[in-house]
C-alpha positions in Angstrom: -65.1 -93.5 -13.9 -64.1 -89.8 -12.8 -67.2 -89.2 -11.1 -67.5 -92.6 -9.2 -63.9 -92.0 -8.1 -65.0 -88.4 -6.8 -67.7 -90.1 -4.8 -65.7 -92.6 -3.7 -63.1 -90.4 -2.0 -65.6 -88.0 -1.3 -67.1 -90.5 1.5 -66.2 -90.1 5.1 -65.7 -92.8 7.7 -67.1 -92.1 11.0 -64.5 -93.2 13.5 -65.0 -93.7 17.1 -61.9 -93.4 19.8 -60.9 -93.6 23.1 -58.6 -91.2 25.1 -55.9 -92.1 26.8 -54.3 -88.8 27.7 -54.6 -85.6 27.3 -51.9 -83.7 30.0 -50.2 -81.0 28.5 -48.5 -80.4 31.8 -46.9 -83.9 32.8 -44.2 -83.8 30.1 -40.9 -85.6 30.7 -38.2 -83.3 32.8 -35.2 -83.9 30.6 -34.3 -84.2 27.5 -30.8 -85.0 25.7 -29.8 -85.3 22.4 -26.8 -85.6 19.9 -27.4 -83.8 17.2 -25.1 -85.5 13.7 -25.8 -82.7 11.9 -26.1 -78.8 11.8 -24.9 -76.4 8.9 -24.4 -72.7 9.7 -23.7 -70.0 6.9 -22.1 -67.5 9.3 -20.2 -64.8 7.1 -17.6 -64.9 10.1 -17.0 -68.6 9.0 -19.4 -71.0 7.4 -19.0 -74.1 9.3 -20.7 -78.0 8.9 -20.6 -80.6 12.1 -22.2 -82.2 15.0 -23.2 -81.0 18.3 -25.0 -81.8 22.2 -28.1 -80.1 23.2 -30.1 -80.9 26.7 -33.0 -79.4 28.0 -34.2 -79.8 31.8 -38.1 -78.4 32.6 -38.2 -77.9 36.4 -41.9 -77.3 38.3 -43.6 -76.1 35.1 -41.6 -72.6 35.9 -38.3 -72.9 34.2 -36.4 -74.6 31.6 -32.8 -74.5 31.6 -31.3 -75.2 28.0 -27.4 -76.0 27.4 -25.9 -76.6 23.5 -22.1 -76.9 22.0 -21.6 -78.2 18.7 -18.2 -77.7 16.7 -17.1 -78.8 13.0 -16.2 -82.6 11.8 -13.2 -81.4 10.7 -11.1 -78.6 9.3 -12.9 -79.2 5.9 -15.6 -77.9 7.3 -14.6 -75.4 9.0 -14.1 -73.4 6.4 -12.2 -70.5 7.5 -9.5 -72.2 9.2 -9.3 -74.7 6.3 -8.9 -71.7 3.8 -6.3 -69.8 6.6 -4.0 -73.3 6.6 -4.2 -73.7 2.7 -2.9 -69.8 2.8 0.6 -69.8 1.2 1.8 -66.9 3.2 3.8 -68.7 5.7 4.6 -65.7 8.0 1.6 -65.1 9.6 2.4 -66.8 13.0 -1.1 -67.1 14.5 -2.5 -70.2 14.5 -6.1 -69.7 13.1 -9.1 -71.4 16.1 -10.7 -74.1 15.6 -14.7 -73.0 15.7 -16.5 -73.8 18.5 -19.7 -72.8 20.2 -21.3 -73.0 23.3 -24.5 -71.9 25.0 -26.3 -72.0 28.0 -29.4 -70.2 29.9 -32.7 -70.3 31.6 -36.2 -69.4 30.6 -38.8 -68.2 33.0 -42.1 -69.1 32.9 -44.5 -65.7 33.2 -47.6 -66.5 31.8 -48.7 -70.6 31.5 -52.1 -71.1 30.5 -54.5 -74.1 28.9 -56.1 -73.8 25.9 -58.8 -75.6 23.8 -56.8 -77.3 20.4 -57.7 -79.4 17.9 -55.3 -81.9 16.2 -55.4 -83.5 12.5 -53.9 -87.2 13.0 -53.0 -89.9 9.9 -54.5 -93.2 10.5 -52.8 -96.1 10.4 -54.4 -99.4 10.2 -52.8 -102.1 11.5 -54.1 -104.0 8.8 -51.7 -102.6 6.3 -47.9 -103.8 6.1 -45.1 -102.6 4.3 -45.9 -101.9 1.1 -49.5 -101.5 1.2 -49.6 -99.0 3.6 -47.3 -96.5 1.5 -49.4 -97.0 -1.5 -52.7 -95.7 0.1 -53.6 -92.2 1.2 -53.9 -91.9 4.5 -56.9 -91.3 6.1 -57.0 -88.3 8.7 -58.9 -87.5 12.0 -59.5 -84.3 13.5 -59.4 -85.2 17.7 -60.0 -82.2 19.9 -57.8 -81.8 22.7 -55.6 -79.3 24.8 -53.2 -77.2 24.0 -50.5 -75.1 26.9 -49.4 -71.6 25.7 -45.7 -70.9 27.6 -44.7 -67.3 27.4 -41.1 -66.7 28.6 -38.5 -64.2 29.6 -35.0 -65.8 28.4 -31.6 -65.1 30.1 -28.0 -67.1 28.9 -24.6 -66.8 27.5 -23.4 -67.3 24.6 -19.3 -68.2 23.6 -17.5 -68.8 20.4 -14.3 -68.6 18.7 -13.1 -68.9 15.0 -11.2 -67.8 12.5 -11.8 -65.3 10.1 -11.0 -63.4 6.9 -9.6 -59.9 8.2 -9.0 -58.8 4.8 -12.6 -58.1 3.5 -13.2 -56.6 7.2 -10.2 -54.3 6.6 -11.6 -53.4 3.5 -15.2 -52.7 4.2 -14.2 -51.0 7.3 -11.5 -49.2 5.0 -8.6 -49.1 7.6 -5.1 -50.1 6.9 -3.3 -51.9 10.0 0.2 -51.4 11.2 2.3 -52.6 13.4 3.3 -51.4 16.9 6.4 -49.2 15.6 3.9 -47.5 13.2 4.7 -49.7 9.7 1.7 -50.7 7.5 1.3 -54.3 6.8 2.3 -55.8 3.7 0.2 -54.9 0.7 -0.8 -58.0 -1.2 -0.9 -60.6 1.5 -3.8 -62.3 2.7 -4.8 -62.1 6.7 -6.4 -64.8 8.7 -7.3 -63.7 12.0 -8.4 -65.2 15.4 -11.9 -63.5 17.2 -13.3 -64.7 20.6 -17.0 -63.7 21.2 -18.5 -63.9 25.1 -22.3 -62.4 25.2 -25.0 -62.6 26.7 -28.8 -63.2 25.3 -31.9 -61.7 27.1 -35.3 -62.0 25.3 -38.6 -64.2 25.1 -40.1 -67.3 23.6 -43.6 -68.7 23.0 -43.8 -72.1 23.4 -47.0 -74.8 22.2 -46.8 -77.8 24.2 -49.6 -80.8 23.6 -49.3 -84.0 25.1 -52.0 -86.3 23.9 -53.0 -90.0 22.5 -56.3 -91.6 21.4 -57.1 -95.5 20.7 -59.3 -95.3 17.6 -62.3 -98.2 17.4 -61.9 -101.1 14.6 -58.4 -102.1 13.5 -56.6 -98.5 13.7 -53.3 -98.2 16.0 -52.9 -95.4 18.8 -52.6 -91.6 17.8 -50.7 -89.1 19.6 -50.0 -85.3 19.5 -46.6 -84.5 22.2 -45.2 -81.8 20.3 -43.2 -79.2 22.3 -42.1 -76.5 19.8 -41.1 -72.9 20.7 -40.5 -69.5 19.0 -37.9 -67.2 20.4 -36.4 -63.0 19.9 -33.0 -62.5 21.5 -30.8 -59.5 22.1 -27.4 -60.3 22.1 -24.8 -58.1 24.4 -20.9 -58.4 24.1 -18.7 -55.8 24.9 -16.0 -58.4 24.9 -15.7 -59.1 21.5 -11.8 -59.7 20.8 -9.7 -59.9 17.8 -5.9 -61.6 18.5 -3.1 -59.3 18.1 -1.8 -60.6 14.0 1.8 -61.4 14.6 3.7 -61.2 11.3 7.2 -61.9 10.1 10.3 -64.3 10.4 11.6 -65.1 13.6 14.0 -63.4 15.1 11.7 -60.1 13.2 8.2 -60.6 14.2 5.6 -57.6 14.1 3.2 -56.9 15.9 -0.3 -55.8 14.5 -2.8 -55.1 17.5 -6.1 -56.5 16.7 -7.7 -53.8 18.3 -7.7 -51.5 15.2 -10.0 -53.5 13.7 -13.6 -52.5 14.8 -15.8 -55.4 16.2 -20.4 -55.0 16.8 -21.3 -55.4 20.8 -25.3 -55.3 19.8 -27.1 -58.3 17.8 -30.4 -59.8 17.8 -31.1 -63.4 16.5 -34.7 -65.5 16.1 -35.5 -68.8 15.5 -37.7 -72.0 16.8 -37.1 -75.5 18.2 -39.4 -78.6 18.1 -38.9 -81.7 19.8 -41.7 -84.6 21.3 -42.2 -85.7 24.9 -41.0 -89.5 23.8 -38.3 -91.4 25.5 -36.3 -91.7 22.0 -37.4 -89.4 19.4 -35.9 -86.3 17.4 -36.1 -82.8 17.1 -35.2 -79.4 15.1 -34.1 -76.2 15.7 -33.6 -73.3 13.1 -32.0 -69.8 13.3 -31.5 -66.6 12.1 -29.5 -62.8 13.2 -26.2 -61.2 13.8 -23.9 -62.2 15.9 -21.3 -59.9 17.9 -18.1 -60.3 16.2 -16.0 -58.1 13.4 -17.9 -55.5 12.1 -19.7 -56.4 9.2 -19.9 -60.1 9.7 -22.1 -61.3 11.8 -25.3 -62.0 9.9 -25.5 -65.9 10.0 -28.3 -68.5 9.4 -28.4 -72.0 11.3 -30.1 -75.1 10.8 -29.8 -78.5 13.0 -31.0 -81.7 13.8 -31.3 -83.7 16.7 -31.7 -88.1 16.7 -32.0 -89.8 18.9 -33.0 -87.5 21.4 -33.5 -89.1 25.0 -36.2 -88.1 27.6 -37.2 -88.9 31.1 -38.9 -87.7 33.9 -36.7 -88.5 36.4 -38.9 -90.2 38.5 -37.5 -93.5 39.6 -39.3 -94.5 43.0 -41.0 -97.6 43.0 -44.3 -97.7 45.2 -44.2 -99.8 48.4 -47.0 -101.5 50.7 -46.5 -103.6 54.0 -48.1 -106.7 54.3 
């Protein structure tokens, strides 16, 4: 039985097909999608919500990328959450909501088409429901053409949150006090405010494919439309600000300037996107790096995910003839 199920499976099926397009370079101009979820493990705050991204390709020369995304709620912002369940009432700052917004352009310095190959399931039109999950798919290998995108990237980057300024005190092993020279209290927990403006210059390697085959007999149409890119950043901000901690009862309020605490200008950050040239479809995105922000806590991983995502081309002129 063994070996007539070995030369069963090991049998190939010739199958024939007809292509329908292969055009790497007539991709839809914009795309827009809501992502429901992203998680971000961010030692300045971990934080869990939703989020907006859109993308806009323009002549095959540019792409121009915007994204904000912010937390569900204050349970999942976890910082602030852990700042308003503090029992020291006397801190008077009132700890941020996180939020984070970016926006910027890649240019296009080297475009170029290259032979590919693709491996596609099969699916026979044949099989419903059930049936179809309870067989193995069978797989074609369809050669086609794939566009290498090398880019130069240029944006900004914003975000604000709260933040544990205690471990930061302590790793950075300073003691703050107060505009008259006082130390603050020992023992008491602080919760602070940062605001981080930067910029982000670096590159990116995109794959872009854009193809679909009929196979012969009873299979259904294949396609291949997957735009996914790799990127390096440099992130720049020499802005990086941490709220003045006010501190007492009113009527007696201190004043601890949030400049004694020392905050990074340089990071770096990489990661990759994927998304397909479909009218509704999804897509992914995935990051990793150090942020500018207190000293000592920017490392941060990110993961999201985008459905539905919408895409056009923007084209809506209708051809006209006289009679």
């Amino acid at each position: 039985m063994l070996l007539f199920g070995t030369a069963v499976f090991s049998q190939k099926t010739t199958v024939t097909y007809e292509e329908l397009y292969d055009a790497p370079y007539d991709i839809n101009k914009l795309f827009v999608g809501f992502q429901p979820i992203y998680g971000e493990t961010f030692v300045t705050n971990v934080n869990l919500g939703f989020g907006l991204e859109a993308t806009y390709f323009m002549n095959n020369k540019l792409d121009f990328r915007a994204h904000f995304r912010m937390p569900y709620y204050q349970g999942t912002d976890f910082e602030r959450n852990v700042a308003r369940q503090n029992e020291n009432n006397l801190i008077v700052n009132a700890p941020f909501n996180f939020m984070y917004v970016e926006a910027g352009a890649t240019y296009h310095i080297i475009d170029i088409e290259k032979d590919s190959k693709s491996k596609l399931p099969l699916y026979s039109k044949n099989y419903k429901g059930s049936k179809w999950a309870s067989r193995v798919p069978q797989k074609m290998e369809v050669p086609n053409t794939k566009r290498e995108v090398v880019g130069i990237r240029l944006g900004g980057i914003f975000f604000k949150s709260a933040t544990d300024l205690v471990r930061a005190t302590e790793k950075q092993n300073i003691t703050l006090v107060d505009t008259e020279g006082g130390s603050f209290p020992a023992n008491t927990h602080i919760y602070g405010n940062v605001t981080s403006p930067s910029i982000y210059i670096g590159g990116s390697l995109s794959w872009i494919k854009n193809f679909a085959a009929k196979p012969d007999k009873t299979f259904a149409v294949v396609t291949d439309d997957h735009i996914f890119t790799s990127f390096v950043d440099l992130l720049i901000s020499p802005f990086v600000t941490v709220e003045d901690i006010r501190y007492g009862p009113v009527g007696n309020v201190q004043v601890f300037k949030g400049d004694q605490i020392k905050t990074s200008f340089l990071g770096f950050r990489m990661g990759v996107d994927g998304k397909f040239n479909r009218e509704f479809s999804w897509a992914y995105g995935a990051e990793w790096g150090y942020r500018p922000t207190v000293q000592g806590r920017g490392f941060y991983s990110m993961i999201k995910v985008s459905f539905p995502v919408y895409s056009t081309n923007l084209d809506y002129s209708v051809e006209a003839f006289g009679r």
